[in-house]
N, C-alpha and C positions, 0 to 999 in steps of 0.2 A: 933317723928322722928324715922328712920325705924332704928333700933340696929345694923343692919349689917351694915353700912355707918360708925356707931360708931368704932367697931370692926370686919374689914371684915374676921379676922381670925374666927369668930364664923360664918360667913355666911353658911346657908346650899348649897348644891347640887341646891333646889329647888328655892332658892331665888338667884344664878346668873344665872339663867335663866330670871328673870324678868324683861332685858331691850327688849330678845325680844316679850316676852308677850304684854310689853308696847308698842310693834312695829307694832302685833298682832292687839290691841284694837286700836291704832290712824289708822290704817288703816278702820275701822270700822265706824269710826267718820262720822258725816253726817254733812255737811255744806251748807249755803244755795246756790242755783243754779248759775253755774258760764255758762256762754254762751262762749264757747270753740271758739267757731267759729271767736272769735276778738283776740284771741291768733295765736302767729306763729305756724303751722304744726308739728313743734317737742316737742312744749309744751302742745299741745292737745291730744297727748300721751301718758304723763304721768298723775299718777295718783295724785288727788289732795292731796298737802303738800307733796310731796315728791318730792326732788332736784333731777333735771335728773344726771346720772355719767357724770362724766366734768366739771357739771357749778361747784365746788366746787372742790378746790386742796387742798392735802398737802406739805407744803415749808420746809425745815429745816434751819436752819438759817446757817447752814456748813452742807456739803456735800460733801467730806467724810470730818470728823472729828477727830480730835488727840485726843489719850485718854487722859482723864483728864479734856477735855472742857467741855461746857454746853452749850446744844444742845435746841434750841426752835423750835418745831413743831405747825406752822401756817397755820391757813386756809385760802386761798387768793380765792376771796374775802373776807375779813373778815366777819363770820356771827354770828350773837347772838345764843347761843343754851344755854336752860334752864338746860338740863339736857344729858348725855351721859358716853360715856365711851371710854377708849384705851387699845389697847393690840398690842401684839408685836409677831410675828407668833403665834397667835391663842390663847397666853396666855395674861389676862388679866393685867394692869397695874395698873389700876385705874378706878374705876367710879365716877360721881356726880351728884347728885339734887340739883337745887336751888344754894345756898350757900354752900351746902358740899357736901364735896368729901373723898375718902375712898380709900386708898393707900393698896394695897397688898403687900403684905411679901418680894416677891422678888424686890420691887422697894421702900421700906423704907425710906423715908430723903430722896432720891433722883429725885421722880418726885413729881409734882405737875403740876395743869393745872390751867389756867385763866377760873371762871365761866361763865364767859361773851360770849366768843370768842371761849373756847373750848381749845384753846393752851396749849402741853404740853411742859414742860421744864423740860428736863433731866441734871440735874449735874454729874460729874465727869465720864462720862461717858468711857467704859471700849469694851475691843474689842467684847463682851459678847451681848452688845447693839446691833449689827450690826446687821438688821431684817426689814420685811416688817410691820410697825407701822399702824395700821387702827381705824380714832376713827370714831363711829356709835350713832346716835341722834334720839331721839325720837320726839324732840319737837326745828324744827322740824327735820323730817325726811329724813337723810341723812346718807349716806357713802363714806369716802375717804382714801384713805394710800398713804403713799409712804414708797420707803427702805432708809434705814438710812445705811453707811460703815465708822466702825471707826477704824483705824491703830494706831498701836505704831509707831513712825519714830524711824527710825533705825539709830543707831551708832557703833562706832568703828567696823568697817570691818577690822579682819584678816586672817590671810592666813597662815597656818600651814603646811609646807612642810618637809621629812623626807622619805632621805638624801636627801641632797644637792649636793657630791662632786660621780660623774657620769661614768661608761664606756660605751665610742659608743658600740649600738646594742647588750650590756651586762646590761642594767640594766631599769629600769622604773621609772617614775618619778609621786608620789601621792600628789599632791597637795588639801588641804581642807578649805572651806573659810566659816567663822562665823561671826556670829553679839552679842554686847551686849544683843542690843535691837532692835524692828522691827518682823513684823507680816505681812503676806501676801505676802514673798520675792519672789523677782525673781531674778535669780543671770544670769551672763555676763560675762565669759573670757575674757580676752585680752591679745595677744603677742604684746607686743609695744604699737601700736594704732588699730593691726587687728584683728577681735572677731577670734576667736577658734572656731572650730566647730567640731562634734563628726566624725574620719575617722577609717579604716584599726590598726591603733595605738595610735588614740585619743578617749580617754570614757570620756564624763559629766556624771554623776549620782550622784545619793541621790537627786533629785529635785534639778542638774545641779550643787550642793553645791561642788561637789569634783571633780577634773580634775585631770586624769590617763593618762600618752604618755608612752607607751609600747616602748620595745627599743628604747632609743631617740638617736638620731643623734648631731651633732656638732649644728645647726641648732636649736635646742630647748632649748639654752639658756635663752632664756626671753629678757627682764623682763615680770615677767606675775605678772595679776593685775585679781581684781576679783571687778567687779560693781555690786553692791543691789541695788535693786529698788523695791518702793513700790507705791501707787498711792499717797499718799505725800510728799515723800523722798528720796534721794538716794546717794548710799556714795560709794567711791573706796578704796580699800584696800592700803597698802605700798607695793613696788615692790617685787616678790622674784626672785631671779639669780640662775640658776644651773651650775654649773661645769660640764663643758663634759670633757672629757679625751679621746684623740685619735689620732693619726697616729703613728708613721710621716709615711706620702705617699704623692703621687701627688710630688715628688721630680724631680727640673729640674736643669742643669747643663748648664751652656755658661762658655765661653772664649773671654776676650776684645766685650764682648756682642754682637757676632754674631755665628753663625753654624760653620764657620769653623774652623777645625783642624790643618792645614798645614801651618808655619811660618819659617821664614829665620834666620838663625844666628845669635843674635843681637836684638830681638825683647824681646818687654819688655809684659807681658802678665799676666794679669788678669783673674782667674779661681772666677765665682760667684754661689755657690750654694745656693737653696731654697728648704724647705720643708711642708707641709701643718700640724701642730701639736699642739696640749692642753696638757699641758702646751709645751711652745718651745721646739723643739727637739734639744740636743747637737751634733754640727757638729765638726768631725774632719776628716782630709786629710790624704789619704795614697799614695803613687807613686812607683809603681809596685808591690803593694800588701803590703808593709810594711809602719806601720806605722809614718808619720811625726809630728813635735812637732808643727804642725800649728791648731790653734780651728778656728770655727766659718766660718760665711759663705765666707771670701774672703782668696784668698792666689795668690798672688803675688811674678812671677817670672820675675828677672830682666837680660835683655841681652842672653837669657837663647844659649845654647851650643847644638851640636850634643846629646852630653852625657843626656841630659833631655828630650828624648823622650821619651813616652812610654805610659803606662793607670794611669790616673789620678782619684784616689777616692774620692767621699764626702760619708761618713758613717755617718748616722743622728739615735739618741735613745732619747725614751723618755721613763724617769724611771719610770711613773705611769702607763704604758698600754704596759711595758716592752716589746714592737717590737724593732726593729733595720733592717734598712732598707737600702741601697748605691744605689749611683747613678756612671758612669763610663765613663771617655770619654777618648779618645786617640789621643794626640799630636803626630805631627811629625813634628822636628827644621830639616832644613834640609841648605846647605851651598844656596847663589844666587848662579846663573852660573857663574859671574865674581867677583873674590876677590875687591877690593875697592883699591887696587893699579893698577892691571890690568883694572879696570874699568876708572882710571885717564890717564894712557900710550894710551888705547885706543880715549880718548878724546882728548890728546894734534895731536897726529895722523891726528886726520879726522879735527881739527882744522888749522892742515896745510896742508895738501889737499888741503881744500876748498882755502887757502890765494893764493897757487899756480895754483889753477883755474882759480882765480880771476885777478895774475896777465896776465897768458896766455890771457885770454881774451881780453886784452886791448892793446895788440902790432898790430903793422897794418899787413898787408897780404905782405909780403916780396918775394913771392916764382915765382914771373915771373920777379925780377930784376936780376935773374940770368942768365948766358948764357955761353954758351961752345966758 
């Protein structure tokens, strides 16, 4: 038996060339006369003993595969081959004659092939494996491959953000998303439920792994989520929240919740102000420039008098983006035209009037029973 099968670490140079020497000579071989002519068109082509490309596949038994499985590469149809060999982009894995076979260094323990059929079976296989696999036969004469992709599935996705607590159009926001484990990633923003995508003040980079928003806005809160994917796995990170910090603006002011200004002597009157602000902005009232012991957004004036006209403040601050902002409107209490006793004299009035219309009307017409 040939010593190099024994120990293929002793093999020479000149002896892994000998499977296609053997490829060389069986092609040489002389066989007796086959009459072509009762063959189909596509087999009269080829030359004798040698499988046309096609009629023979190779299958894996997973495709792609997780590391760690064990991987069988079959030939479909299944066919008997006495003797051959596998390699893996160009480098060999193994060859065999007969009943032995002869494992190379870099695939130790973990391949072997069935004599019979040719099938390799790779154990524990590692992302290293991933390659186009071709095994080649003398006897007979044949060759086929396919590629093998094998992944680590990926776990624990997180998301490493710093800072968190934010100023509008003062500061940026670096978000960076990792995996324990996982090989071949593709990674996937998310605001809520809507992907991210790179603008003006959004950068993806590092192979999409880290997402930069350049002055952020009120608006880019989150939650942001970061999806891995790989062709057999795919996992989402836990939410991260930012802190924006900003206003107060966008400040509006009503009265009894309509536009106008102008009320009667006696009217009971509701001031509501709003302001747009991260964290709330603290309201307080001032009435003619000086300030009142009233907070927050409502202040209510009851029956209010001549004397409470004037301009009405809401002063809104927020202590982390230290602005201070007011809003201003201006009452005018002013008397009705008739006091409310003069409005009642006037009513008993026209109330007799009309009685004394009513009785006039109903007398008969007197004014021809007179006479001189």
């Amino acid at each position: 038996m040939d010593d190099s099968l024994q120990n293929p670490r002793r093999t020479s140079p000149v002896k892994r060339g000998r499977v296609k020497t053997m490829a060389w000579v069986f092609e040489q071989q002389t066989r007796p006369p086959l009459d072509r002519k009762t063959l189909p068109q596509e087999q009269q082509d080829v030359p004798r003993g040698f499988l046309s490309t096609g009629a023979v596949e190779v299958r894996p038994s997973m495709n792609p595969a997780v590391v760690g499985a064990s991987v069988t590469l079959s030939l479909s149809p299944s066919t008997a081959l006495n003797s051959g060999s596998w390699t893996v982009g160009g480098s060999l894995i193994l060859t065999w004659t007969g009943a032995q076979q002869a494992v190379f260094p870099s695939h130790t323990g973990r391949a072997t092939v069935d004599v019979q059929t040719g099938a390799l079976t790779l154990t524990s296989v590692t992302v290293a494996d991933s390659g186009l696999y071709v095994v080649q036969s003398v006897n007979p004469q044949l060759q086929a491959g396919a590629s093998l992709s094998v992944y680590v599935l990926i776990s624990n996705v997180t998301l490493k953000a710093n800072p968190t607590d934010l100023m509008e159009f003062n500061s940026s926001a670096v978000v960076t998303c990792s995996v324990s484990s996982g090989s071949s990633l593709s990674f996937l923003w998310l605001n809520s439920s809507s992907e991210v995508t790179g603008s003006d003040r959004v950068q993806i980079t590092d192979g999409n792994s880290t997402l930069t928003i350049v002055n952020v806005t009120r608006y880019d809160q989150g939650p942001f989520r970061c999806l891995v994917i790989n062709p057999l796995s795919n996992s989402t990170s836990a939410p991260v929240n930012f802190t924006i910090n900003y206003g107060p603006d966008n400040m509006a002011l009503t009265v009894n919740g309509q536009n106008t200004t102008s009320f009667f002597v006696g009217s009971n009157l509701t001031l509501l102000c709003s302001a747009q602000s991260g964290p709330e902005a603290r309201l307080q009232w001032a009435f003619r420039g000086e300030t009142l012991n009233t907070t927050g957004p409502l202040l209510e004036l009851l029956s209010v008098s001549e004397k409470q006209s004037g301009s009405y403040s809401c002063l809104a601050s927020n202590h982390r983006t230290n602005v201070n902002r007011n809003i201003t409107t201006n009452i005018m209490v002013a008397k009705s035209p008739l006091s409310g006793s003069e409005q009642r004299r006037v009513h008993v009035g026209l109330l007799s009037l009309l009685l004394l219309v009513g009785v006039l009307s109903s007398l008969p017409d007197v004014g021809g029973s007179f006479s001189r």
